[in-house]
GUBAKOL-532896 format. One record per atom (N, C-alpha, C): residue in three letters; x, y, z; atom name. Coordinates in Angstrom, 2 decimals. Example, Ala and Ser with C-alpha at 12.3 -4.5 7.8 and 13.67 -1.06 7.14 Angstrom:
[rec ALA [13.19 -5.69 7.80] N];
[rec ALA [12.30 -4.50 7.80] CA];
[rec ALA [13.20 -3.30 7.80] C];
[rec SER [12.85 -2.25 7.08] N];
[rec SER [13.67 -1.06 7.14] CA];
[rec SER [12.90 0.03 7.87] C];
//
This chain:
[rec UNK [22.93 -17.99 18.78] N];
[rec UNK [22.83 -18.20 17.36] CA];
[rec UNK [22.64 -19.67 17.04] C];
[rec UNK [23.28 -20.60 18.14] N];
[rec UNK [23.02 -22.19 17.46] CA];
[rec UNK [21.52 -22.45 17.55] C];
[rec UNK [21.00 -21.86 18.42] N];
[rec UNK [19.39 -22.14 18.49] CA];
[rec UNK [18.69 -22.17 17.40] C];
[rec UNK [19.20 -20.77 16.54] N];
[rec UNK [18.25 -20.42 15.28] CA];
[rec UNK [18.64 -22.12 14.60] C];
[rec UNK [20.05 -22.06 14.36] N];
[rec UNK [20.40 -23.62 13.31] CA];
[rec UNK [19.63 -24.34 13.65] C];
[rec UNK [19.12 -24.87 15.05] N];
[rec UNK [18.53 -25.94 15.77] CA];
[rec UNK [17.38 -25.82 15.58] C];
[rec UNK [16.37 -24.59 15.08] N];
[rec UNK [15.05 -24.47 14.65] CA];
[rec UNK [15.00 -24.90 13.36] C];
[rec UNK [15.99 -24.24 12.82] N];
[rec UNK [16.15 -24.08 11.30] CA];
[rec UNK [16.34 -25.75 10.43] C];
[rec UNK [17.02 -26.24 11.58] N];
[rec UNK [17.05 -28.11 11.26] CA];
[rec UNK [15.82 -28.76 11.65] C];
[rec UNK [15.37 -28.39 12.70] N];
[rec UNK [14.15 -29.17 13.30] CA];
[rec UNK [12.98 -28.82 12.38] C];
[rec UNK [12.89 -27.53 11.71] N];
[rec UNK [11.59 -27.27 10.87] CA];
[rec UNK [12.17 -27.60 9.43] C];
[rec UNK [13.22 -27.76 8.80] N];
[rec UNK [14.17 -27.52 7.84] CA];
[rec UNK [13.17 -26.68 6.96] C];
[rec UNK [13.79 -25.11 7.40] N];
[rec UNK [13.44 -24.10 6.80] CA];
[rec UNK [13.90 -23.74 5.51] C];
[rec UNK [15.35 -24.43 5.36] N];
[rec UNK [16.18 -24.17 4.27] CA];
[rec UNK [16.19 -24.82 3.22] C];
[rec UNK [15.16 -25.77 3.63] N];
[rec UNK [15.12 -26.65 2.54] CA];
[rec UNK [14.58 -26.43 1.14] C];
[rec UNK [15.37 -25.62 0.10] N];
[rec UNK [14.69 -25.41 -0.95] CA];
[rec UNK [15.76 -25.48 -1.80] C];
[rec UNK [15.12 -25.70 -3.06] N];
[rec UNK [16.34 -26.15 -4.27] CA];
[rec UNK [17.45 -24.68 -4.45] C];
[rec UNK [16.82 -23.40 -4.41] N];
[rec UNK [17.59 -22.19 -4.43] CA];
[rec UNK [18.52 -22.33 -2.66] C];
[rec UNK [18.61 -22.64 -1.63] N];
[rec UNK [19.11 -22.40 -0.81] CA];
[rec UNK [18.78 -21.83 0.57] C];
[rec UNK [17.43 -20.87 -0.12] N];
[rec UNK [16.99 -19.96 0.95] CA];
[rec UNK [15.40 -20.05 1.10] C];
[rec UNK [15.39 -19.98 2.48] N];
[rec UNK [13.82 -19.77 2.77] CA];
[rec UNK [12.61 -19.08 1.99] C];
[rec UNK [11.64 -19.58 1.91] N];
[rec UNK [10.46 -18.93 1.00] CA];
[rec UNK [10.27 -17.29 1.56] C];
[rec UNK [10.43 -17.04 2.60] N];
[rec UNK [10.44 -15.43 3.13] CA];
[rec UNK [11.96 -15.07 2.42] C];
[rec UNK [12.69 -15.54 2.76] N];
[rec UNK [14.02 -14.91 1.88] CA];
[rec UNK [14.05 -14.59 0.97] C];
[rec UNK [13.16 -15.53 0.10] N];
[rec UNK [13.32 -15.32 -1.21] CA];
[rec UNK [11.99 -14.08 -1.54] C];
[rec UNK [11.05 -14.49 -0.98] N];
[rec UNK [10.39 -13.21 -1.14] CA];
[rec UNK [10.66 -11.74 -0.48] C];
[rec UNK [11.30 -11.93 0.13] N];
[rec UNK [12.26 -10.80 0.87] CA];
[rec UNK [12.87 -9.83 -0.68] C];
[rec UNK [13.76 -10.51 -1.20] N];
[rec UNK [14.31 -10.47 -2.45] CA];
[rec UNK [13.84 -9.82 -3.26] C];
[rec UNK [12.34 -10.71 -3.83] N];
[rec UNK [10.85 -10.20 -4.75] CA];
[rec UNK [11.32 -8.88 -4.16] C];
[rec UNK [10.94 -8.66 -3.42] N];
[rec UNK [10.03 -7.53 -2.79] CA];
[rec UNK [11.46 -5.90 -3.01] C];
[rec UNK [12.49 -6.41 -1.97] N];
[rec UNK [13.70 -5.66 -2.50] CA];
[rec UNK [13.72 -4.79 -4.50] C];
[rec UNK [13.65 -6.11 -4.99] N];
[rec UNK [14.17 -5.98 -5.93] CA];
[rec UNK [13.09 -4.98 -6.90] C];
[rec UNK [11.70 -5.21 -6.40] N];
[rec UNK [10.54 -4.47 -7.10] CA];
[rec UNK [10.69 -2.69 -6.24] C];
[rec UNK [11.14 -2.48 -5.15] N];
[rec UNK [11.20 -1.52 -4.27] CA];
[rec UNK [12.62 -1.16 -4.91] C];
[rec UNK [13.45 -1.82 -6.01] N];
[rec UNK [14.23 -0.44 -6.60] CA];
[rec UNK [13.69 -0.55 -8.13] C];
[rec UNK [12.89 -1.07 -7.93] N];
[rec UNK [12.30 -0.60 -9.54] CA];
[rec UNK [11.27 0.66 -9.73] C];
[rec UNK [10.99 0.52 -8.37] N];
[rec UNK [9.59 1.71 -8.08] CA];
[rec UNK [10.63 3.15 -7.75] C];
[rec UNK [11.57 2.72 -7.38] N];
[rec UNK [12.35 4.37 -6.99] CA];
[rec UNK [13.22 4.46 -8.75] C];
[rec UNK [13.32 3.46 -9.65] N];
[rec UNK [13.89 3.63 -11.01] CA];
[rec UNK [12.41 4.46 -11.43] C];
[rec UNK [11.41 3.75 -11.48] N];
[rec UNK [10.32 4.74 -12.32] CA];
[rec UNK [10.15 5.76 -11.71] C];
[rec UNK [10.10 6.37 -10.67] N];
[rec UNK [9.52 7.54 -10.26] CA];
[rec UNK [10.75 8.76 -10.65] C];
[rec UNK [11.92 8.19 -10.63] N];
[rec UNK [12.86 9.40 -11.25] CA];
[rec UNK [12.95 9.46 -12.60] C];
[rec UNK [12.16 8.79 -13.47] N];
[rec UNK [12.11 8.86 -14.72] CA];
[rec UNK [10.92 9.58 -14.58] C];
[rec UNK [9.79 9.20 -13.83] N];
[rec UNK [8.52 10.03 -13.98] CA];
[rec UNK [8.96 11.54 -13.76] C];
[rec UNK [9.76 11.87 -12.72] N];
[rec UNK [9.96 13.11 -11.96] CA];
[rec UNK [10.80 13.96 -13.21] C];
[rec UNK [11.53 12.79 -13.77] N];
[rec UNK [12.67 13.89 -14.52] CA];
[rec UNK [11.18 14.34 -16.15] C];
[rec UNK [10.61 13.76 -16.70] N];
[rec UNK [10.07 13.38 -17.47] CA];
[rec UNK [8.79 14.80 -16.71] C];
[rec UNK [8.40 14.90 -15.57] N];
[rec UNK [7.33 15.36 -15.80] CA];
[rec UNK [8.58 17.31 -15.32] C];
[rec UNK [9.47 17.10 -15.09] N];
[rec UNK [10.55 18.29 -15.08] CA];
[rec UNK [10.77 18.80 -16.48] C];
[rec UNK [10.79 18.38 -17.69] N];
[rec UNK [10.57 18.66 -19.00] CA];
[rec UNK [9.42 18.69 -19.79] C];
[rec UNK [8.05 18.75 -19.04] N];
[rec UNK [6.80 19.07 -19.91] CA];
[rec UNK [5.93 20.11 -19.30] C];
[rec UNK [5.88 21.02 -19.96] N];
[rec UNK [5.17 21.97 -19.99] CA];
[rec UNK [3.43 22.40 -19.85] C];
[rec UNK [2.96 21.21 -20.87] N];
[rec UNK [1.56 21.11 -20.42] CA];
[rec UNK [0.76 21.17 -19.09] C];
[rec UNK [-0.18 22.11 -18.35] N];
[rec UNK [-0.49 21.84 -17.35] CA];
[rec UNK [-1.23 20.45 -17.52] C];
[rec UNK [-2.26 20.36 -18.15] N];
[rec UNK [-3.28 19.00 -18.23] CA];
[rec UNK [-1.81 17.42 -17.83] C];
[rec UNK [-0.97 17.51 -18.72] N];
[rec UNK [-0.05 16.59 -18.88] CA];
[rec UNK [0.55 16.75 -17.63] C];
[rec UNK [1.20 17.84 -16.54] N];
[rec UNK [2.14 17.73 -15.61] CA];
[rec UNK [1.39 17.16 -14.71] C];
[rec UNK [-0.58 17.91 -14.71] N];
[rec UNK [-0.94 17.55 -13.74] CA];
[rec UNK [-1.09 15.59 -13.94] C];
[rec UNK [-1.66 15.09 -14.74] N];
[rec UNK [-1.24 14.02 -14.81] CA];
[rec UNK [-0.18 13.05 -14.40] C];
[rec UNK [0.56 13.39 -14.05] N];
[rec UNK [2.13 13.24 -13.92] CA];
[rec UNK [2.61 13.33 -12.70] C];
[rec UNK [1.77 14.32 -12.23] N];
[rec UNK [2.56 14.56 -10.82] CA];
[rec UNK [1.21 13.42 -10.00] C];
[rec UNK [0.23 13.16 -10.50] N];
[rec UNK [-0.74 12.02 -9.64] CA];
[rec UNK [0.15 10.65 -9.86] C];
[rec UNK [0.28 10.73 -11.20] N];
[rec UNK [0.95 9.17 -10.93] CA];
[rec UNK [2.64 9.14 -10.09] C];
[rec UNK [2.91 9.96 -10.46] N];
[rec UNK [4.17 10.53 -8.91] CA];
[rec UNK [3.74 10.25 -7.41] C];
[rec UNK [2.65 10.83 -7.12] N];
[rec UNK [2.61 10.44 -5.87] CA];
[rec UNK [2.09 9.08 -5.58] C];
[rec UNK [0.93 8.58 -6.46] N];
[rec UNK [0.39 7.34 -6.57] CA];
[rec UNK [2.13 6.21 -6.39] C];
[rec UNK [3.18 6.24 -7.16] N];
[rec UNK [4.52 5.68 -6.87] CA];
[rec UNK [5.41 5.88 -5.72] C];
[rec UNK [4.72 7.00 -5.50] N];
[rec UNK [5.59 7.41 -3.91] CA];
[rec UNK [4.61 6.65 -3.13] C];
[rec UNK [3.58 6.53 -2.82] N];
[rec UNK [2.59 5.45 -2.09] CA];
[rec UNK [3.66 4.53 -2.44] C];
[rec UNK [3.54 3.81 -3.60] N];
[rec UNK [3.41 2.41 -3.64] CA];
[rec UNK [5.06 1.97 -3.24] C];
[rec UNK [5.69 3.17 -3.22] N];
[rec UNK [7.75 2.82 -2.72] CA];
[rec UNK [7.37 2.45 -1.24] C];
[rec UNK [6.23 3.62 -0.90] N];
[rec UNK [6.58 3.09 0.90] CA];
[rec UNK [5.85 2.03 1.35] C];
[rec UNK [4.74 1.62 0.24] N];
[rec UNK [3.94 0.45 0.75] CA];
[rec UNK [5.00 -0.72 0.99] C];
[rec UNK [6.04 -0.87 -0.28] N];
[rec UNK [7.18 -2.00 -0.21] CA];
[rec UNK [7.71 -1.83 0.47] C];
[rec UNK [8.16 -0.61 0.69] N];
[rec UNK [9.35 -0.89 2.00] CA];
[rec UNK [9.29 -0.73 3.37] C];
[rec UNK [7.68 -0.52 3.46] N];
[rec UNK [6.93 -1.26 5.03] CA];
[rec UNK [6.83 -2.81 5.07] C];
[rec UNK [6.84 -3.29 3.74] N];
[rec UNK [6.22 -4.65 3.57] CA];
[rec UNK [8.13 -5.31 3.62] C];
[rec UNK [8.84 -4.49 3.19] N];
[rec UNK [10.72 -5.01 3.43] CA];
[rec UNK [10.80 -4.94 4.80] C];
[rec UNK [10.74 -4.10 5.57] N];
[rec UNK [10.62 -3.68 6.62] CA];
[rec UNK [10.08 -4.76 7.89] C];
[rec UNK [9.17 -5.46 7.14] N];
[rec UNK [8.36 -5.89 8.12] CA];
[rec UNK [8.52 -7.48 8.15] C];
[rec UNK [8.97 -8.26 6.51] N];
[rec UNK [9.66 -9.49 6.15] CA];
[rec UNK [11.10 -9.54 7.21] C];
[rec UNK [11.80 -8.25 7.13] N];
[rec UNK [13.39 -8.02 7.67] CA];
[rec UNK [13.28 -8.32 9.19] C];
[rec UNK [12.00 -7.83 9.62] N];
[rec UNK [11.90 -8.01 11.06] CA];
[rec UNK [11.50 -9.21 11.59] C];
[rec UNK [10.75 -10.04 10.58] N];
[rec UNK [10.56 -11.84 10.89] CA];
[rec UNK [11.61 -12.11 10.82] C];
[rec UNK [12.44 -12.13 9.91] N];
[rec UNK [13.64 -12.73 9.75] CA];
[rec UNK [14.63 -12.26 10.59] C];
[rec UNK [15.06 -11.13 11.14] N];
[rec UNK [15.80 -11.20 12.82] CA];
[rec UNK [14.89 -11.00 14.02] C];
[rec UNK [13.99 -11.18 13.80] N];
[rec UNK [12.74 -11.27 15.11] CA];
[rec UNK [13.21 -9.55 16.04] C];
[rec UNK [12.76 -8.78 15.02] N];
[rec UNK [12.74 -7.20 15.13] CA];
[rec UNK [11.59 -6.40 14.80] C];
[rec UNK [11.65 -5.04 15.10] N];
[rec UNK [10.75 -4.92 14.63] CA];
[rec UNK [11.55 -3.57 14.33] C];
[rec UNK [12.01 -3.30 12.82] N];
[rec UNK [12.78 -2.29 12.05] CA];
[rec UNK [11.51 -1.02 12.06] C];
[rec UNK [12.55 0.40 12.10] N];
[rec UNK [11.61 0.93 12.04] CA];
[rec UNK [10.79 0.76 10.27] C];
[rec UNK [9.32 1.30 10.37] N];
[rec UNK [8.70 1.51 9.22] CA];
[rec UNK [8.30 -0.48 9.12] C];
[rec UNK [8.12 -1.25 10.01] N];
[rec UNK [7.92 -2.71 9.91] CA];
[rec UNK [5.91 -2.15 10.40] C];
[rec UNK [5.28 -3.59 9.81] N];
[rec UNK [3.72 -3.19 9.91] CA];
[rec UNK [3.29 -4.27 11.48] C];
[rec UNK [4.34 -4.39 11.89] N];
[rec UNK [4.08 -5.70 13.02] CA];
[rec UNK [3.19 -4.51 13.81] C];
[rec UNK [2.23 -5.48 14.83] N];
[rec UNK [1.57 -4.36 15.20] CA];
[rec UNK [1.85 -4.72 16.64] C];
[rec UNK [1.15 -2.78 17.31] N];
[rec UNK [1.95 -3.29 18.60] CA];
[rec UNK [0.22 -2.70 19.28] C];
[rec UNK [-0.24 -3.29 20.56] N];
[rec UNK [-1.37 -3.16 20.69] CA];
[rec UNK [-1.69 -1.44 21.33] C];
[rec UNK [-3.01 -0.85 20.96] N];
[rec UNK [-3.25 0.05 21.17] CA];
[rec UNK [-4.46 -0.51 22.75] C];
[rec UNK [-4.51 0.96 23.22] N];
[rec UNK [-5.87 0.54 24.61] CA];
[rec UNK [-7.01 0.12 23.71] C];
[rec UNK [-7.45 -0.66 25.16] N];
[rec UNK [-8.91 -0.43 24.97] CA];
[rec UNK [-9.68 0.84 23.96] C];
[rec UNK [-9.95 1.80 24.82] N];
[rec UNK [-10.53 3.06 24.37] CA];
[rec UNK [-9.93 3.43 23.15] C];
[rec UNK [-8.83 3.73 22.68] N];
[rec UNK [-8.12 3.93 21.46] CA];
[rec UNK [-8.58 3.12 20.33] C];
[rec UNK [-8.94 1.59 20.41] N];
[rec UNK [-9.28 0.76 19.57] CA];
[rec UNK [-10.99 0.86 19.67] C];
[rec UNK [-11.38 0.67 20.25] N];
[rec UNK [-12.80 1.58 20.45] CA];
[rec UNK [-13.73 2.79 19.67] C];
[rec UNK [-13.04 3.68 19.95] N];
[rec UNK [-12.76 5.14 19.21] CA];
[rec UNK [-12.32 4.75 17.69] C];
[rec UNK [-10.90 4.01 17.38] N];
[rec UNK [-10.84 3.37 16.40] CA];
[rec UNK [-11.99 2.67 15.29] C];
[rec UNK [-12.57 1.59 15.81] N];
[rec UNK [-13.78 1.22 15.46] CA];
[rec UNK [-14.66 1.92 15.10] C];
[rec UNK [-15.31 2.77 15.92] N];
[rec UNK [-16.20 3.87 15.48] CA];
[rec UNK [-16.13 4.67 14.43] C];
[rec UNK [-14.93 5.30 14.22] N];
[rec UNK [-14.07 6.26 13.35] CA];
[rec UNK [-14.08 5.33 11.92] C];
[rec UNK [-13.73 3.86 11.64] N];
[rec UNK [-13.71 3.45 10.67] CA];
[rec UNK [-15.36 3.22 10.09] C];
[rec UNK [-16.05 2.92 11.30] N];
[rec UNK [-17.26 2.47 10.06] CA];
[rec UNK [-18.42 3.70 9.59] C];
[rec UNK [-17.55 5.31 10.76] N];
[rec UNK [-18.00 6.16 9.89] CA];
[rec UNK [-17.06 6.22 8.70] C];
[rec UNK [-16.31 6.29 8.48] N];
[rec UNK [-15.14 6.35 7.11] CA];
[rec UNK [-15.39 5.50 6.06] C];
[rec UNK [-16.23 4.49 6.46] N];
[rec UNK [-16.83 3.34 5.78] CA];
[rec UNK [-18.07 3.81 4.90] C];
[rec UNK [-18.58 4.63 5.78] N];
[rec UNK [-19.72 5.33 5.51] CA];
[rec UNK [-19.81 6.42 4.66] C];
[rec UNK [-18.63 7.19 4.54] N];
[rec UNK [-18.49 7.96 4.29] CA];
[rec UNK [-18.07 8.26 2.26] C];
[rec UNK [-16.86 7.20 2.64] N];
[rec UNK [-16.42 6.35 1.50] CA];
[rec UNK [-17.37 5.83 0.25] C];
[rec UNK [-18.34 5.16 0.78] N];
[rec UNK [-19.21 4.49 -0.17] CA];
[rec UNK [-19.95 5.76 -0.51] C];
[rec UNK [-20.38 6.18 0.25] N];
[rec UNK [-21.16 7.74 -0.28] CA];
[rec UNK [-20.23 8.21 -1.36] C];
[rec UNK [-19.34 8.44 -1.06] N];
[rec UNK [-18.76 8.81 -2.45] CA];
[rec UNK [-18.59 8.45 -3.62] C];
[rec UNK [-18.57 6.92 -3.49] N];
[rec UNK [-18.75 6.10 -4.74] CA];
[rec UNK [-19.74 6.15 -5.62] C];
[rec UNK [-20.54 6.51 -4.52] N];
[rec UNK [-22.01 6.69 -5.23] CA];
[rec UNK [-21.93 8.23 -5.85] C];
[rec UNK [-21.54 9.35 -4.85] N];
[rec UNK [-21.02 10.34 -5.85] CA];
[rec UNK [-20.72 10.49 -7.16] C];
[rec UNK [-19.11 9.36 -6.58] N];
[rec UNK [-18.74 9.97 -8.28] CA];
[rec UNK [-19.30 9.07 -9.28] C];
[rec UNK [-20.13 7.39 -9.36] N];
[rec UNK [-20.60 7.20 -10.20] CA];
[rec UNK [-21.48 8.10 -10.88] C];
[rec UNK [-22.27 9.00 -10.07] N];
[rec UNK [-23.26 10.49 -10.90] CA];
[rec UNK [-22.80 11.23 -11.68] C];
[rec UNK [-21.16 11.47 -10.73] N];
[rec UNK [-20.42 12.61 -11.71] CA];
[rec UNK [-20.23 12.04 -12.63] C];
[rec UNK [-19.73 10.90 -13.06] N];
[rec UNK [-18.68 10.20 -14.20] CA];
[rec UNK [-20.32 10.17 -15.29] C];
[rec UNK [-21.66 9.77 -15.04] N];
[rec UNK [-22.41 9.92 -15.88] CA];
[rec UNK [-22.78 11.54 -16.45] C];
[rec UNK [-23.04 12.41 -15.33] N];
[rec UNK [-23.15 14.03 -15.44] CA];
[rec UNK [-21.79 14.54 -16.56] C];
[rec UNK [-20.40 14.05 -16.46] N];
[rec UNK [-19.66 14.70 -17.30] CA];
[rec UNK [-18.99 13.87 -18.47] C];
[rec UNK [-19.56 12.70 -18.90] N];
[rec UNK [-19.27 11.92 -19.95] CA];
[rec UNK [-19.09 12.80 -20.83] C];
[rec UNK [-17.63 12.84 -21.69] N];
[rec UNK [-17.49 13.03 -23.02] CA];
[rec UNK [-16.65 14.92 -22.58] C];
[rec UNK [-16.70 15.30 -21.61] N];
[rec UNK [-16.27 16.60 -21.05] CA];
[rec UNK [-14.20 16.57 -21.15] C];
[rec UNK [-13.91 17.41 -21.49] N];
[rec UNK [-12.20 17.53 -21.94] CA];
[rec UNK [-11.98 15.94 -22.58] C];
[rec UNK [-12.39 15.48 -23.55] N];
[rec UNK [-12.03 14.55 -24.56] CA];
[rec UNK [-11.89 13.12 -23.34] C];
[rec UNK [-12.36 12.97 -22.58] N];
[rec UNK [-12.27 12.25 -21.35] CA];
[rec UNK [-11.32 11.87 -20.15] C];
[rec UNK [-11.07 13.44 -20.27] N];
[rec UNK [-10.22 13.83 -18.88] CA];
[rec UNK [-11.41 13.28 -17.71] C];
[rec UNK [-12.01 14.11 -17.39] N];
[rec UNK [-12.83 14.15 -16.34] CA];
[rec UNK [-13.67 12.51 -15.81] C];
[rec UNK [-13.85 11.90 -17.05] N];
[rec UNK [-14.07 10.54 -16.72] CA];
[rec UNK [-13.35 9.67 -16.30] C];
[rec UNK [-11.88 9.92 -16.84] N];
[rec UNK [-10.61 9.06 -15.97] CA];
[rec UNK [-10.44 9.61 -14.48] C];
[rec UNK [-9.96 10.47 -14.19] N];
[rec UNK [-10.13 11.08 -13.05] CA];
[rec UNK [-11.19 11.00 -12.16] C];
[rec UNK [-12.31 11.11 -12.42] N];
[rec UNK [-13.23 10.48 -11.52] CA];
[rec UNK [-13.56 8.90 -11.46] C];
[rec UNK [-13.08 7.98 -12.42] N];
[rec UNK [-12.77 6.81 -12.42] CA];
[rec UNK [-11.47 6.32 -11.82] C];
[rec UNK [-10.46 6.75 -11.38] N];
[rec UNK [-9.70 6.78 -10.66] CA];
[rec UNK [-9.79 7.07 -9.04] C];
[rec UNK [-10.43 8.19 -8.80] N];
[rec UNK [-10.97 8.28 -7.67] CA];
[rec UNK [-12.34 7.18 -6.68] C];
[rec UNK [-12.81 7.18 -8.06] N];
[rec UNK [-13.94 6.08 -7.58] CA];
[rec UNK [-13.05 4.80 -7.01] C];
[rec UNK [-12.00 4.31 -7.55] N];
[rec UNK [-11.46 2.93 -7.58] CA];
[rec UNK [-11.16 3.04 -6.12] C];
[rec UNK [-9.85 4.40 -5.91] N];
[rec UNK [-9.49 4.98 -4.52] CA];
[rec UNK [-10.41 4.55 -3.53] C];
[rec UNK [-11.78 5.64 -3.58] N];
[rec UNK [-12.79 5.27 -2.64] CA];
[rec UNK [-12.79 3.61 -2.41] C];
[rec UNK [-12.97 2.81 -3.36] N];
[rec UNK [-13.34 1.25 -3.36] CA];
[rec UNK [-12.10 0.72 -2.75] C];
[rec UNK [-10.89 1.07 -2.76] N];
[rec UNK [-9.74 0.74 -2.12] CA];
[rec UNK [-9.75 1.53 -0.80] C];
[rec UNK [-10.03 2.17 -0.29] N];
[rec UNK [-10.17 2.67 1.15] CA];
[rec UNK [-11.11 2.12 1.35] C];
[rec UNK [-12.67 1.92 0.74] N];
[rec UNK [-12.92 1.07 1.84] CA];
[rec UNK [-12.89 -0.56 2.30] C];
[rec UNK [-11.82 -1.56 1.19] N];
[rec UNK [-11.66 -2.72 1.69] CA];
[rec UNK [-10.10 -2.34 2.28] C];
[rec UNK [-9.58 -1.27 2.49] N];
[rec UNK [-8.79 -1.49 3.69] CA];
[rec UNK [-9.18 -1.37 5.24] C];
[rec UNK [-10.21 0.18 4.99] N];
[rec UNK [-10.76 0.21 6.42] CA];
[rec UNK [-11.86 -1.02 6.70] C];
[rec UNK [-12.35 -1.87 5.87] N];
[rec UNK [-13.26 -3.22 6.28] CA];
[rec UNK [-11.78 -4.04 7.19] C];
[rec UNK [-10.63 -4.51 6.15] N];
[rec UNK [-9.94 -5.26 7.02] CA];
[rec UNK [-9.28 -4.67 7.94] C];
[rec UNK [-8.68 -3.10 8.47] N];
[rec UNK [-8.62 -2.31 9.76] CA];
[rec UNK [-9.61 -2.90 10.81] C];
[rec UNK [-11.29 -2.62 10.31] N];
[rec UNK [-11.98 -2.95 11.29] CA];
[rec UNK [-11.95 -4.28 11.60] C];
[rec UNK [-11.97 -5.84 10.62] N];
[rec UNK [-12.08 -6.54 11.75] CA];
[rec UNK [-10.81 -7.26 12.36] C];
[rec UNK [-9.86 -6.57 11.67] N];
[rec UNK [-8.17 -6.97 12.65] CA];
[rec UNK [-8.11 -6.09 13.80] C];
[rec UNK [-9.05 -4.93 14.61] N];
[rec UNK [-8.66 -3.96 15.86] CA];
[rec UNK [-9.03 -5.58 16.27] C];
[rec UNK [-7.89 -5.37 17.54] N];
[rec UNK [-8.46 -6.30 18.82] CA];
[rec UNK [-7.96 -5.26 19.98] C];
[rec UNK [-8.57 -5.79 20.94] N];
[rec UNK [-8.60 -5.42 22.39] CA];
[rec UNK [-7.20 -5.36 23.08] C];
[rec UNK [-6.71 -5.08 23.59] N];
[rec UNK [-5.34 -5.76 24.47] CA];
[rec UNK [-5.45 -6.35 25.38] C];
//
């Protein structure tokens, strides 16, 4: 344990007017937004448990899961701050651990069909979103504007998937 002090002096990590390291403190951020996301989703859950409307539940239950994403995105991203900070790797942490050759390979391939695949759709649903303008008072245009975004967000994750695979 004196080692860590002896890093911790030699880099003076601690040196900040609050006390604690810039990962600490964003450690914190991050904590503190990861119980705000489990406060809204039981308000969403209880909230979509008292409405009746299908159009409205179904609504309701997307942005439900869309919050259940975004609880575990934080607390991979807690997970993974927690494990710099005791040099671990907790489960549910995003540290990566190397895959083979062939696996990352196969990998590669697999993404820039998904890449491929993805944008095709964008292009999709920009047709649909013109084909059903003005259809259920503009249900159908949010929803496929939502999806479109999706597509556009899968594919700048699988772009940075592909060029972070490395080799082992």
């Amino acid at each position: 344990m004196e080692e860590i002090s002896d890093v911790n002096a030699m880099f003076d990590l601690m040196s900040t007017p609050e006390g604690i390291s810039p990962i600490e403190r964003l450690l914190n951020e991050f904590e503190a937004h990861e119980a705000k996301e489990e406060k809204s989703i039981e308000i969403y859950k209880k909230t979509l448990g008292e409405t009746a409307n299908p159009m409205t539940r179904f609504l309701l239950q997307m942005i439900v899961s869309d919050e259940e994403k975004h609880r575990a995105v934080i607390h991979s991203m807690v997970a993974t701050l927690k494990g710099s900070l005791t040099w671990t790797k907790p489960a549910g942490s995003l540290e990566a651990s190397g895959d083979t050759a062939a696996a990352t390979g196969r990998l590669r391939a697999a993404t820039e069909e998904l890449i491929r695949i993805e944008k095709e759709g964008i292009t999709e649903y920009r047709a649909l979103l013109e084909e059903s303008r003005g259809y259920y008072h503009g249900l159908f245009k949010i929803l496929l504007d939502s999806m479109k975004r999706d597509s556009e967000k899968h594919v700048e994750l699988l772009e940075f998937l592909k060029e972070n695979l490395t080799s082992p």
